[in-house]
Backbone as numpy.savetxt, mean C-alpha at the origin, in Angstrom:
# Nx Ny Nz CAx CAy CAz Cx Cy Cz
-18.27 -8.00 -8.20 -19.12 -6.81 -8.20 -18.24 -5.58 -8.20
-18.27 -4.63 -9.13 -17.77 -3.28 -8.80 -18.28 -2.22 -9.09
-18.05 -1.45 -8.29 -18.53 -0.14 -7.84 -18.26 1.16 -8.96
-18.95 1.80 -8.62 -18.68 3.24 -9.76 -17.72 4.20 -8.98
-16.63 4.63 -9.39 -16.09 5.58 -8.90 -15.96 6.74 -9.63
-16.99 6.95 -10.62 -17.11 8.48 -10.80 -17.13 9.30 -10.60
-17.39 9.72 -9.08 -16.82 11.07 -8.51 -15.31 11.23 -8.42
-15.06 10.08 -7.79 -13.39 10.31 -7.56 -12.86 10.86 -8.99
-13.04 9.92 -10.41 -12.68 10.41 -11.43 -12.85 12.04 -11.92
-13.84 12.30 -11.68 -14.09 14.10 -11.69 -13.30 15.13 -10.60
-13.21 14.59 -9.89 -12.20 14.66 -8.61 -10.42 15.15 -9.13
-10.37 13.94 -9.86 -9.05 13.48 -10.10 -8.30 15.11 -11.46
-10.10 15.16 -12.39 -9.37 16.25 -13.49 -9.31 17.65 -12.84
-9.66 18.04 -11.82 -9.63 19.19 -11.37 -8.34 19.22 -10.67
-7.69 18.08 -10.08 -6.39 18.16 -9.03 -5.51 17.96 -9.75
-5.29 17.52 -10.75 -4.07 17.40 -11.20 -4.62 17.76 -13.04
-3.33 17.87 -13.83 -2.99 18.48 -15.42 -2.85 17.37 -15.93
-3.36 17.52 -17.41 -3.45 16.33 -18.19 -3.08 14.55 -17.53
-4.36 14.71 -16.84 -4.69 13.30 -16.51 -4.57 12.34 -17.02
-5.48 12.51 -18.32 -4.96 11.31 -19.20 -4.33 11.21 -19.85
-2.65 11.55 -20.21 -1.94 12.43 -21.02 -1.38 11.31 -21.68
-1.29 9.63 -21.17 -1.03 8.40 -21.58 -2.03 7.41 -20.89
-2.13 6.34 -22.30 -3.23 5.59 -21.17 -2.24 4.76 -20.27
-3.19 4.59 -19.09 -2.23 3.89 -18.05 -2.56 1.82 -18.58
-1.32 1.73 -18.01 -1.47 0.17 -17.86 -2.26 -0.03 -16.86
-2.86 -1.12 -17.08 -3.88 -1.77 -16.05 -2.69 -2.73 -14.94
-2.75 -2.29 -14.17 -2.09 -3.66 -13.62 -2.01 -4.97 -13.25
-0.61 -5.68 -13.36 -1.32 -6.79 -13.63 -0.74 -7.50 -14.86
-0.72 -6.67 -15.99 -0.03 -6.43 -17.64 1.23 -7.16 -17.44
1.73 -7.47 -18.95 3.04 -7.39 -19.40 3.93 -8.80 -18.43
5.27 -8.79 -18.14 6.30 -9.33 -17.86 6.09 -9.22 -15.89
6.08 -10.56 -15.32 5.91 -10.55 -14.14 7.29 -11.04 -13.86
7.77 -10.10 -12.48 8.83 -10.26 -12.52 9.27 -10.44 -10.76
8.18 -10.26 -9.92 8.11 -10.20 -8.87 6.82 -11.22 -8.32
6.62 -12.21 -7.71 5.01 -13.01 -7.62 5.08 -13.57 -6.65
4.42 -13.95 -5.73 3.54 -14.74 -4.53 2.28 -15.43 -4.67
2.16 -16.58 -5.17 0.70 -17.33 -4.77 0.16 -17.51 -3.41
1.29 -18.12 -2.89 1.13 -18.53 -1.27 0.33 -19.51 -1.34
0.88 -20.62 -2.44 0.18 -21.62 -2.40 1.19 -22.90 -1.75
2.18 -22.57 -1.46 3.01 -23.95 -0.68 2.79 -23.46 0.28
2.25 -25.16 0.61 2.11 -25.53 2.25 3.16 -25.00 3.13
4.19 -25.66 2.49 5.13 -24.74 3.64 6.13 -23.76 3.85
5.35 -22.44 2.98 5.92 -21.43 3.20 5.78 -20.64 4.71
6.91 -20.20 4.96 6.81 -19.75 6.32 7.97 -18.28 6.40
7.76 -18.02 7.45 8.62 -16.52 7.81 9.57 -16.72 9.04
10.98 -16.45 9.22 11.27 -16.48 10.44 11.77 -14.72 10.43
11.30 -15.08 11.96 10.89 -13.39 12.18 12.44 -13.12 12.46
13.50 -13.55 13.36 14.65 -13.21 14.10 14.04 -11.65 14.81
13.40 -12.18 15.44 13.11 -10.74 16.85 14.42 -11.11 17.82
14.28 -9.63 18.07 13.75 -7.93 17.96 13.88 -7.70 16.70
12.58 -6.65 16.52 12.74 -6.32 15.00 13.41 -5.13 15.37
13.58 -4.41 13.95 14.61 -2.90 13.90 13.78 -1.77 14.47
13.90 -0.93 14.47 13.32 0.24 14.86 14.33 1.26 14.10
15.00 1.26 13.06 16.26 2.56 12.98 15.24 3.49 13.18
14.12 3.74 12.37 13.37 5.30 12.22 12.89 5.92 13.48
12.87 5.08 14.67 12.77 5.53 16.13 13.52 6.04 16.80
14.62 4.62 16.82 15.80 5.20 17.36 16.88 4.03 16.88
17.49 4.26 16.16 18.46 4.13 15.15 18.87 2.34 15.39
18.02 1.84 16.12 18.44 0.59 15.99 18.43 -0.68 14.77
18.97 -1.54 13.77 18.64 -2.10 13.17 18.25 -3.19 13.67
18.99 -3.52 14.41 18.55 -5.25 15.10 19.12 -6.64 13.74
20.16 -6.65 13.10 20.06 -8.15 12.07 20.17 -9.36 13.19
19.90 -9.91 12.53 19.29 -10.20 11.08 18.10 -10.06 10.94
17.51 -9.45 9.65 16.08 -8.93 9.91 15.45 -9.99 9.53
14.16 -10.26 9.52 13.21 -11.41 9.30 13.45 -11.69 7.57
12.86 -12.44 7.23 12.95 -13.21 6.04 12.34 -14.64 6.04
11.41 -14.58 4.15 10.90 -15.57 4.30 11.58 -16.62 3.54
10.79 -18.17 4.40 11.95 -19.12 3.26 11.64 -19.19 1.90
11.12 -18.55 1.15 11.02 -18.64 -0.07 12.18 -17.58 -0.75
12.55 -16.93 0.45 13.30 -15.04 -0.22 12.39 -14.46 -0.70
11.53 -14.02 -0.59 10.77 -13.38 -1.56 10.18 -12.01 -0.70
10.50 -12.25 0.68 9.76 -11.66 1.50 10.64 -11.00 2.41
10.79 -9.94 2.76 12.13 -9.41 4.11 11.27 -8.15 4.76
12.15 -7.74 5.98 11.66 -7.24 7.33 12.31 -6.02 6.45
11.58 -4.87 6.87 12.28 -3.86 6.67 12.94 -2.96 7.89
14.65 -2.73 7.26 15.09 -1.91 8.64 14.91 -0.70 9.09
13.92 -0.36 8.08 13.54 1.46 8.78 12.73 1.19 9.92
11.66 0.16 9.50 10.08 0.08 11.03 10.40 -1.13 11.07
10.63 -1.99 10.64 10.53 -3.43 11.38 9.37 -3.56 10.58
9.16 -5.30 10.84 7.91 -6.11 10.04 6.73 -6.15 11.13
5.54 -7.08 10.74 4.68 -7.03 11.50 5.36 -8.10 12.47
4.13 -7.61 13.70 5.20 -8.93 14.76 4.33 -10.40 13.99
3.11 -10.79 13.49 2.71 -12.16 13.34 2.37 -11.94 12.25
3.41 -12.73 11.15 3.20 -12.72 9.86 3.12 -14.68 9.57
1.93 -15.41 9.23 1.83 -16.74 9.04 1.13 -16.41 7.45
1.39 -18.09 6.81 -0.01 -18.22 6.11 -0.91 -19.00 6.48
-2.07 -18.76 5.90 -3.64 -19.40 6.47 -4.47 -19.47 5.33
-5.36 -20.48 5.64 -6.16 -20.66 4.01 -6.81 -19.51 3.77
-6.98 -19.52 2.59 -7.80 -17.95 2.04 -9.17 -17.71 2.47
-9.44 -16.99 2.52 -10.77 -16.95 3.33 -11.79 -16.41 1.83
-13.25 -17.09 2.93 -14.01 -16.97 1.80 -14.72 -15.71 0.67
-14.32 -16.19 -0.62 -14.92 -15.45 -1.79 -13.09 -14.91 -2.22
-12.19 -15.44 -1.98 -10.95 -14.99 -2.71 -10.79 -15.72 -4.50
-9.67 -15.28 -4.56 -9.34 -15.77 -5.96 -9.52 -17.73 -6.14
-10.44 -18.10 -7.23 -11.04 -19.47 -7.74 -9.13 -20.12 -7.42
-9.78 -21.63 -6.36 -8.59 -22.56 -6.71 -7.76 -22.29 -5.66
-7.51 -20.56 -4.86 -6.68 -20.12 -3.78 -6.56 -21.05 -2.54
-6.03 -21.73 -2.15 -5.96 -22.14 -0.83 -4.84 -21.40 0.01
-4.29 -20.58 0.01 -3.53 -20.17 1.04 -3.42 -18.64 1.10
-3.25 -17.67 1.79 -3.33 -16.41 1.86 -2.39 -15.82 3.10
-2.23 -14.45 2.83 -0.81 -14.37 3.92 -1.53 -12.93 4.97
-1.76 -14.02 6.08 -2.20 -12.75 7.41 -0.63 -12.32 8.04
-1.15 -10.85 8.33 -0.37 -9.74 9.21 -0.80 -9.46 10.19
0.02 -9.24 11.53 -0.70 -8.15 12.29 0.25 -7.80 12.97
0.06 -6.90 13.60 1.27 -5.93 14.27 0.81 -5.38 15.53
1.61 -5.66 16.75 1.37 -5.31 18.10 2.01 -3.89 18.72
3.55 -3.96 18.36 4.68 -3.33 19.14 5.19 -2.78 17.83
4.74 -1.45 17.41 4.95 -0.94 15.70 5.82 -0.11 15.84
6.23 0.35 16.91 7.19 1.59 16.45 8.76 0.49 17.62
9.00 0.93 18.98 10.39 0.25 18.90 9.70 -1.32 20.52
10.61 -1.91 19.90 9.91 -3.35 20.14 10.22 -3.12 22.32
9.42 -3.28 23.20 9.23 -4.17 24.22 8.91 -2.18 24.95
8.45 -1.17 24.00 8.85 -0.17 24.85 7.08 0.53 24.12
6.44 0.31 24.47 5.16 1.22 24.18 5.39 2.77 23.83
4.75 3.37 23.35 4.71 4.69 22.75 3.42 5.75 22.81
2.36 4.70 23.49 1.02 5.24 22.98 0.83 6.23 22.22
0.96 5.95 20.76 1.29 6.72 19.76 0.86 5.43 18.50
0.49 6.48 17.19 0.17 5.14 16.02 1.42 5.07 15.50
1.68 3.73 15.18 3.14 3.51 14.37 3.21 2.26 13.24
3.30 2.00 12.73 3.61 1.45 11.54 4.63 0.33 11.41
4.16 -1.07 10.91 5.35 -1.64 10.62 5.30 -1.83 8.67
6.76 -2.61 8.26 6.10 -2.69 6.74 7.28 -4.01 6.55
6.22 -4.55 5.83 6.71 -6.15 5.33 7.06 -5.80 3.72
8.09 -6.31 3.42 8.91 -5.51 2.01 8.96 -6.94 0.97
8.77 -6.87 0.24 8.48 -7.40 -1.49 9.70 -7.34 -2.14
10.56 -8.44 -2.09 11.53 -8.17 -2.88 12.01 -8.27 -3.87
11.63 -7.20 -4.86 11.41 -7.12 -6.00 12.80 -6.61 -6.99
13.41 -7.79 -7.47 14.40 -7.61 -8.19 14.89 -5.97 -9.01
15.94 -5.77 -9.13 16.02 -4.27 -9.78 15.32 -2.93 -9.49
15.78 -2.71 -10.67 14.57 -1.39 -10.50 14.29 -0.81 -12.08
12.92 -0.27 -12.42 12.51 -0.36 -13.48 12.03 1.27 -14.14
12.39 1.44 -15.54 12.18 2.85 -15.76 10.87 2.86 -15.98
10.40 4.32 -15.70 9.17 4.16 -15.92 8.85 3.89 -17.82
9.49 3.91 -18.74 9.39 3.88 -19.98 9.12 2.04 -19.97
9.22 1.48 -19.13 9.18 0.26 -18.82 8.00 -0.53 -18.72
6.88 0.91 -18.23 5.34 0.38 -17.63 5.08 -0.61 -16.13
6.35 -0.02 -15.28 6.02 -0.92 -14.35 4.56 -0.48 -13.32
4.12 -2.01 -13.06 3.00 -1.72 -12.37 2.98 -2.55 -11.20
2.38 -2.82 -10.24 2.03 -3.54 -8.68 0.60 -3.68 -8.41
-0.01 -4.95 -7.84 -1.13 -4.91 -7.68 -1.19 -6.31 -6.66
-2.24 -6.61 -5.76 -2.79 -7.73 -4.92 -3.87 -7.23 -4.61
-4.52 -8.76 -4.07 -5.87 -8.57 -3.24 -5.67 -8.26 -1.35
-6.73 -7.64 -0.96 -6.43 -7.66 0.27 -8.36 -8.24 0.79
-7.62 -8.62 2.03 -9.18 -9.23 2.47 -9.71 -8.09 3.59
-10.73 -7.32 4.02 -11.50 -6.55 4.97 -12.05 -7.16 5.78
-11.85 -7.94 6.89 -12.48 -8.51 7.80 -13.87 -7.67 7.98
-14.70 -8.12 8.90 -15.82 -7.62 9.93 -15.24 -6.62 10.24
-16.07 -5.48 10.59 -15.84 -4.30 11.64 -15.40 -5.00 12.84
-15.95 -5.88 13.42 -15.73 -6.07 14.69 -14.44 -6.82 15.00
-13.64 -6.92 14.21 -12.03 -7.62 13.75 -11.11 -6.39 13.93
-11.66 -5.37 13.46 -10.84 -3.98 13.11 -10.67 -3.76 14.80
-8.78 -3.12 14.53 -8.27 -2.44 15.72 -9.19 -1.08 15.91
-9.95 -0.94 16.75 -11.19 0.36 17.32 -10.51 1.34 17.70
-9.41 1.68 16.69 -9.27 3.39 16.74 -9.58 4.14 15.39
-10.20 5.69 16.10 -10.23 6.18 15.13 -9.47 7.14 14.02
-10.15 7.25 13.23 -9.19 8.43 12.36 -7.80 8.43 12.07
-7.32 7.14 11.73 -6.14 6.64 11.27 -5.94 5.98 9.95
-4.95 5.57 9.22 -4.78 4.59 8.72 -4.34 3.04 9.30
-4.79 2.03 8.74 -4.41 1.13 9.51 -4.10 0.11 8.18
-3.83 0.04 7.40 -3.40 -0.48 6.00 -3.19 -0.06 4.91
-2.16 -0.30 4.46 -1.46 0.55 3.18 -0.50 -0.43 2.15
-0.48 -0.40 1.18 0.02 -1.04 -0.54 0.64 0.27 -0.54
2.59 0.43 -0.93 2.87 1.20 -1.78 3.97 1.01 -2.21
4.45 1.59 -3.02 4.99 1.28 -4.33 6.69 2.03 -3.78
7.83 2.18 -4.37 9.28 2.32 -4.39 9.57 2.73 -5.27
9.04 4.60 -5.19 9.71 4.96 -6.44 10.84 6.44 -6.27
11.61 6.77 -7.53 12.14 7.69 -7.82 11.61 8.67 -8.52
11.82 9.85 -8.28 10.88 11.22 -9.18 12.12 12.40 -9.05
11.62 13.49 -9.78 12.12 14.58 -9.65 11.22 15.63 -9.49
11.31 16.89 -9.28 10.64 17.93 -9.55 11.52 19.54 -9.33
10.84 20.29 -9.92 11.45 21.89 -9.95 11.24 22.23 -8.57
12.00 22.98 -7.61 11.62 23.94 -6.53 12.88 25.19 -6.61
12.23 26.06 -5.76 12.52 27.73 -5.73 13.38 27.30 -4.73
14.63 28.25 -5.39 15.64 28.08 -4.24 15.96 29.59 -3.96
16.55 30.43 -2.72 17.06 31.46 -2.47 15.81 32.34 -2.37
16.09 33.63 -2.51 14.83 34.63 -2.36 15.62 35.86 -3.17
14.35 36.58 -3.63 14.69 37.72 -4.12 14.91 37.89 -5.27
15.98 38.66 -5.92 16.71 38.54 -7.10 17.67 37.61 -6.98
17.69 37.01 -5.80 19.05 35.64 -5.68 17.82 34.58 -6.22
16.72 34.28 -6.44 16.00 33.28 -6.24 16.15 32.37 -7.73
16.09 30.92 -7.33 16.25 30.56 -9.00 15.78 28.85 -8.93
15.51 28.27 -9.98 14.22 27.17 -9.62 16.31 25.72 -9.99
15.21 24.94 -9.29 16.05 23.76 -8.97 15.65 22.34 -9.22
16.18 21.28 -9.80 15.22 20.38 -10.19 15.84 19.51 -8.76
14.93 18.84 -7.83 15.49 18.02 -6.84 14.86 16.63 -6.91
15.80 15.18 -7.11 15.37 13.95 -7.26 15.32 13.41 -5.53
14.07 12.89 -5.36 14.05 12.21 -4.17 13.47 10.59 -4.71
13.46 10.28 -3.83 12.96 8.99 -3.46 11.49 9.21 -2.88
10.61 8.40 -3.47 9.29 8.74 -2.91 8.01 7.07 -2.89
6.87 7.33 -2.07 6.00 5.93 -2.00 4.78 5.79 -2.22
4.24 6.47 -3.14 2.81 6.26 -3.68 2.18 5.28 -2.80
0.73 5.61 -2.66 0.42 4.32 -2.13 -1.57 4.41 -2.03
-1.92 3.26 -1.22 -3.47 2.90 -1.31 -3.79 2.43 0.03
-4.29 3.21 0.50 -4.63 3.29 2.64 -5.66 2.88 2.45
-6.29 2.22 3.65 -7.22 2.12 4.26 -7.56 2.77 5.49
-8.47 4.04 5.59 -8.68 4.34 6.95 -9.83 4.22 7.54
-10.23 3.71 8.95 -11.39 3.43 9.76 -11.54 4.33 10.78
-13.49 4.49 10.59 -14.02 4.88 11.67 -15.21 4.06 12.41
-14.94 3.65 13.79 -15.68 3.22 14.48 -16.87 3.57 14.75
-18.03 3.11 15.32 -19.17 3.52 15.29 -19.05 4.18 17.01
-19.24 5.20 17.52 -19.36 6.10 18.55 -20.32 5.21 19.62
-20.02 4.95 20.89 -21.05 4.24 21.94 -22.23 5.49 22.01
-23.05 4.78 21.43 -24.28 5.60 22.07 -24.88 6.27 20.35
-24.21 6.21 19.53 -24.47 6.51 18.35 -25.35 5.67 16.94
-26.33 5.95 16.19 -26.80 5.11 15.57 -26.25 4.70 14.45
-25.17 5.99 13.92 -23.85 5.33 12.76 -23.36 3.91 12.37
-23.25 3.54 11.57 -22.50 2.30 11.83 -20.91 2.66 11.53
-20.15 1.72 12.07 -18.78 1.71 11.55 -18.82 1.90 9.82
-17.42 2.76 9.42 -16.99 2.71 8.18 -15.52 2.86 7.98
-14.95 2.12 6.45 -13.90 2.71 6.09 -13.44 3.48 5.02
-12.79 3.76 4.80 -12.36 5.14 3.44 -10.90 4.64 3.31
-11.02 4.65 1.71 -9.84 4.40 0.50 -9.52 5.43 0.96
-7.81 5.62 1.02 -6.90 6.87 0.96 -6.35 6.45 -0.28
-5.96 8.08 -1.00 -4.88 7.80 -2.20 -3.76 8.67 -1.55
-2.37 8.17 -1.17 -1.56 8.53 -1.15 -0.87 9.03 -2.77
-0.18 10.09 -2.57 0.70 10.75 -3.36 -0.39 12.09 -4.13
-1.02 12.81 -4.20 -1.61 13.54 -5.17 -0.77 14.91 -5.15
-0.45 15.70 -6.04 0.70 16.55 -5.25 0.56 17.40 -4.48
-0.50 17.86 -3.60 -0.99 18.73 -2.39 -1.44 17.80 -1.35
-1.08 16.66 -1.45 -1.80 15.48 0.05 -2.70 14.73 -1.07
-3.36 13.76 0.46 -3.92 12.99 0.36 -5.61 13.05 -0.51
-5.44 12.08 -0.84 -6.94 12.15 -1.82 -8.20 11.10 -1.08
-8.93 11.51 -0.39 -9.82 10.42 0.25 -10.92 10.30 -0.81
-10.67 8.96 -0.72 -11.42 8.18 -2.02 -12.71 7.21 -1.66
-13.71 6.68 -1.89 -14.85 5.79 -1.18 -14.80 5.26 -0.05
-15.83 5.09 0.65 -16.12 4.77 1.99 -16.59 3.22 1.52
-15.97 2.57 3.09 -16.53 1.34 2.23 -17.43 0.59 3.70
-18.42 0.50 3.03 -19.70 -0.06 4.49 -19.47 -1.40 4.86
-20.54 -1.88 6.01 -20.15 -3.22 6.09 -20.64 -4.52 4.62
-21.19 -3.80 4.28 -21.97 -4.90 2.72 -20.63 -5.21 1.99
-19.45 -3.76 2.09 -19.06 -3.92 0.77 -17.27 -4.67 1.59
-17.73 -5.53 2.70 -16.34 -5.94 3.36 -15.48 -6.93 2.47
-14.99 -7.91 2.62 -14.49 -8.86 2.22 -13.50 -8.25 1.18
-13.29 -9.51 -0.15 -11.93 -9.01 -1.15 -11.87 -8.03 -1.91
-11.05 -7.24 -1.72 -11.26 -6.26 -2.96 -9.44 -6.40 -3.45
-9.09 -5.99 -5.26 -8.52 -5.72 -5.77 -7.79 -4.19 -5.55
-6.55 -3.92 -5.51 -5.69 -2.92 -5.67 -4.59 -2.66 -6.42
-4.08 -1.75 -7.19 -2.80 -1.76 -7.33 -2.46 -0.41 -8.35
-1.15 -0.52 -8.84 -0.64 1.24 -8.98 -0.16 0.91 -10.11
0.10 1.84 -11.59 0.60 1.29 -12.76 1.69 2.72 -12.58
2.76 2.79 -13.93 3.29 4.17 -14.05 3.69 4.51 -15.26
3.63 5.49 -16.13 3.37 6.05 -17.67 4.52 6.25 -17.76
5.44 6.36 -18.79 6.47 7.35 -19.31 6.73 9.31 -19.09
5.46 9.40 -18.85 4.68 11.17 -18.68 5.19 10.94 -17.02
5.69 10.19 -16.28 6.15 10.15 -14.82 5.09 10.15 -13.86
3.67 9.50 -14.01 2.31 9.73 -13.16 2.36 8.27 -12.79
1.57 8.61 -11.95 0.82 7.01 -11.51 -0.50 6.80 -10.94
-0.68 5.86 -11.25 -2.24 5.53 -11.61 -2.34 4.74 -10.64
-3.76 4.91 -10.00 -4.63 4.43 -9.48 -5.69 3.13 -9.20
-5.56 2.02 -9.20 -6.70 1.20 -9.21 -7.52 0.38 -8.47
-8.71 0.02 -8.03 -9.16 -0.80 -6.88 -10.65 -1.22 -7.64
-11.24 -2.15 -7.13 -12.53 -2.97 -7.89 -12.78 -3.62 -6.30
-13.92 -4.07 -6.09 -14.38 -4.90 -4.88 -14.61 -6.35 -5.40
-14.06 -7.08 -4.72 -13.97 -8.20 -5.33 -12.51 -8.92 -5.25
-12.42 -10.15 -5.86 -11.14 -10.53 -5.89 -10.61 -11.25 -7.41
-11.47 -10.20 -8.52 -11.06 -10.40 -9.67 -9.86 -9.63 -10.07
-9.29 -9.92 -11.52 -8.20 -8.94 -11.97 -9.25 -7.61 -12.41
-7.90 -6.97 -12.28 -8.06 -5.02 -12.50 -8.25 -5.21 -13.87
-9.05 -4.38 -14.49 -9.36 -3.74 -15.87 -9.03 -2.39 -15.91
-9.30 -2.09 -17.09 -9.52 -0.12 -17.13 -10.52 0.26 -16.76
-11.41 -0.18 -16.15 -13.35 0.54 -15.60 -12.52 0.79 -14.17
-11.48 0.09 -13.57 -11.17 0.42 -12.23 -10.34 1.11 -12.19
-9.59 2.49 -13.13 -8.87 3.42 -12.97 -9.81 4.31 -11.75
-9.16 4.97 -10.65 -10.11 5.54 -10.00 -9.27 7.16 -10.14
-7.93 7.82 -10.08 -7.32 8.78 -10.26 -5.44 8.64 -10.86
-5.09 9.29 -11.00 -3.94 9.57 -11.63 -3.06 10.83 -11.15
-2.02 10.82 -11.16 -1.34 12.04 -10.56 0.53 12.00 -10.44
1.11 12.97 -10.46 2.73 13.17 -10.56 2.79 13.16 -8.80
2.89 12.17 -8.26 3.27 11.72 -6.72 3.80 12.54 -5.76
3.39 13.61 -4.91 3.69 14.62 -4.15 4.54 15.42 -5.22
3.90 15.79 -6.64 4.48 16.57 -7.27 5.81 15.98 -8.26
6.19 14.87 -7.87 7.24 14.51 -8.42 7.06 14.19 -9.57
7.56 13.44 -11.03 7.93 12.99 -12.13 8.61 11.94 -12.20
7.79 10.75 -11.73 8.68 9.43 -11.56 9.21 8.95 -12.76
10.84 8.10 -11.74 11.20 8.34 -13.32 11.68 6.43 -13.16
11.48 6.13 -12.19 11.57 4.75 -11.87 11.20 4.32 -10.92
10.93 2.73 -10.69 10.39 2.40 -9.52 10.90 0.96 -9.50
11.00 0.42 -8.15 11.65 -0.59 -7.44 11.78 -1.40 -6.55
10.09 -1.18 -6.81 9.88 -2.15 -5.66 8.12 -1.71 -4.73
7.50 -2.82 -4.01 6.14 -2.79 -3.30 6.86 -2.70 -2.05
5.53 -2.61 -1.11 5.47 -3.29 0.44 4.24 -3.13 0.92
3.91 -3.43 2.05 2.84 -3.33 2.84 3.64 -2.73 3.95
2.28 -1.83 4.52 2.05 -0.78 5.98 1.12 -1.73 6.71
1.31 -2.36 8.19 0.33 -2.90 9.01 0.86 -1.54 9.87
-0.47 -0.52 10.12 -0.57 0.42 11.50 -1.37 -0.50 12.42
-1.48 0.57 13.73 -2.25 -0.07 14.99 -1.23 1.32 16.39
-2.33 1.54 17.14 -2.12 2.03 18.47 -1.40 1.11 18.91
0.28 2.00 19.25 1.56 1.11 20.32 0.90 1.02 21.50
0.61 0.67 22.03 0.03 0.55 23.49 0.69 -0.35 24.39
0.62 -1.71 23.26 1.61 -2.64 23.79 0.40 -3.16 24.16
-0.48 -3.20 23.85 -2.43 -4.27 24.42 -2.99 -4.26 23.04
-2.75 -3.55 22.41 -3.51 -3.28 20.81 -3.08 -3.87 19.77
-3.89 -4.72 19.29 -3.38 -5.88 18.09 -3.80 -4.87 17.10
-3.18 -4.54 15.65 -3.58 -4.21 14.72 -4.89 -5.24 14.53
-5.38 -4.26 13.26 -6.70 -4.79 12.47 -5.64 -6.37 11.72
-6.34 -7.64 11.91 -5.57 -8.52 10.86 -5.78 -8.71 9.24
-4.75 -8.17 8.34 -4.78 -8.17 7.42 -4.44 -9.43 6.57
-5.41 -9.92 5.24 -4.47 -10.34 4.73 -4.66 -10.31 3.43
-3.50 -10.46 2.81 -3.28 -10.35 1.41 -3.38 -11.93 0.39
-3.55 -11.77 -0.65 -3.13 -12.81 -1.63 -2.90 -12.12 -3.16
-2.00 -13.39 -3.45 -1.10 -13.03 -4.93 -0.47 -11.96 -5.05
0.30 -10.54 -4.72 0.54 -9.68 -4.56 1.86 -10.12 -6.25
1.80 -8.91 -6.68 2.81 -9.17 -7.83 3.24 -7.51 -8.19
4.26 -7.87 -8.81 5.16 -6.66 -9.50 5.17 -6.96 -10.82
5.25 -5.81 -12.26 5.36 -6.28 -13.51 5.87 -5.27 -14.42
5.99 -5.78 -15.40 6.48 -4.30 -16.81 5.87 -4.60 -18.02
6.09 -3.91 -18.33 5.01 -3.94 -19.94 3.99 -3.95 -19.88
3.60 -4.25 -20.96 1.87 -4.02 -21.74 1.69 -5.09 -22.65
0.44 -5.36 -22.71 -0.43 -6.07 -23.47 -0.28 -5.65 -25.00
């Protein structure tokens, strides 16, 4: 079943310049070069805790986690989730799926020391090279939405995120005055596709909801459909990128492949002009509390690719 995202699309031509300036790849396309079924029985993860914390406080902690397939590693900026298994796919995923890969994350920012604060871990995709965007690389998986009543009960956060490893450039003003003069600066940057939740209020007749985030649009964030309890379970995601240096947008409900009806926006990534990219990961958030289990996520088939059809 999928949804209309026609507003977002009207949305999309007012925020950003020649939107459709190339058609985007669907993702999904072309030369797979990065893949996960998570269909062997016995794929597994060893965590080697303590995870890292550098982005806290400068600790790496090796050896970082890794799965036995290689395909899968801890990252040393946040550390991985603390309980990463696989488990059979749950129902209405991709025809034939028996296995699917749950996350969840307890202790997100530095391990045995609470923060009461939201923090983030991210489980990294290791995705060979790195690819120009003249290349058409794209990223895409399913993710599963449990019940509301599964979801970590804070509000006004993100608590799941898909994003992408890329390179861009862009012009900025340097100096002031008659000293002032424009500068092209290449960073490193992470497109990406959030999930954020709101709980239903005690005493309130609301029900719980969540809302698509689009990370990268070049003035912030783009909040994109709310998604009720009807519309829980699998849905499709993933990010393509043009030669014109944009990247595209895609999500469908369900746990079919992406088409072009599921372009939802397009945009040069906090302004930038990507000019390559190199790689996925996943964001598991959740309140450090050190009592607070993230929401449990899980994913299936997650892939990286290049080319076109």
């Amino acid at each position: 079943m999928r949804i209309c995202f026609a507003f977002l699309f009207v949305l999309s031509l007012f925020t950003t310049s020649t939107v459709w300036a190339q058609n985007p790849v669907v993702p999904g396309q072309g030369q797979r070069i990065w893949f996960d079924d998570l269909e062997d029985e016995e794929w597994e993860y060893t965590d080697n805790h303590p995870k890292s914390s550098h982005e806290q406080d400068n600790n790496v902690r090796l050896p970082g986690g890794i799965s036995k397939n290689k395909l899968w590693a801890e990252s040393s900026k946040r550390g991985h989730p603390d309980y990463i298994r696989r488990v059979e796919t749950p129902e209405g995923g991709i025809p034939g799926s028996k296995g699917a890969l749950l996350m969840m994350t307890l202790q997100s920012n530095v391990p045995f020391r609470a923060s009461n604060e939201l923090g983030q871990d991210d489980l990294i995709c290791r995705v060979p090279g790195r690819y120009s965007v003249n290349q058409y690389p794209s990223a895409m998986t399913r993710v599963y939405l449990p019940p509301f009543d599964k979801w970590e009960q804070h509000a006004g956060a993100a608590t799941f995120g898909f994003r992408t490893t890329a390179i861009g450039s862009r012009s900025k003003k340097k100096g002031g005055g008659l000293f002032s003069y424009n500068s092209t600066e290449t960073e490193e940057n992470w497109p990406g596709i959030f999930l954020e939740f709101q709980p239903a209020k005690p005493g309130s007749d609301k029900e719980p909801t969540a809302q698509w985030i689009i990370r990268g649009a070049p003035h912030g964030d783009v909040r994109g459909p709310k998604v009720t309890a009807e519309q829980l379970g699998w849905w499709t995601i993933g990010m393509s990128f043009t030669p014109d240096g944009r990247c595209h947008y895609f999500m469908s409900q369900g746990a079919d492949a992406l088409t072009g009806k599921d372009l939802v926006a397009s945009y040069l990534p906090y302004n930038y002009k990507i000019e390559s990219v190199s790689g996925m990961f996943f964001n598991v958030f959740n309140y450090d509390n050190g009592k607070s289990w993230s929401t449990p996520w899980v994913i299936d088939d997650p892939g990286f690719y290049v080319g076109r059809r």
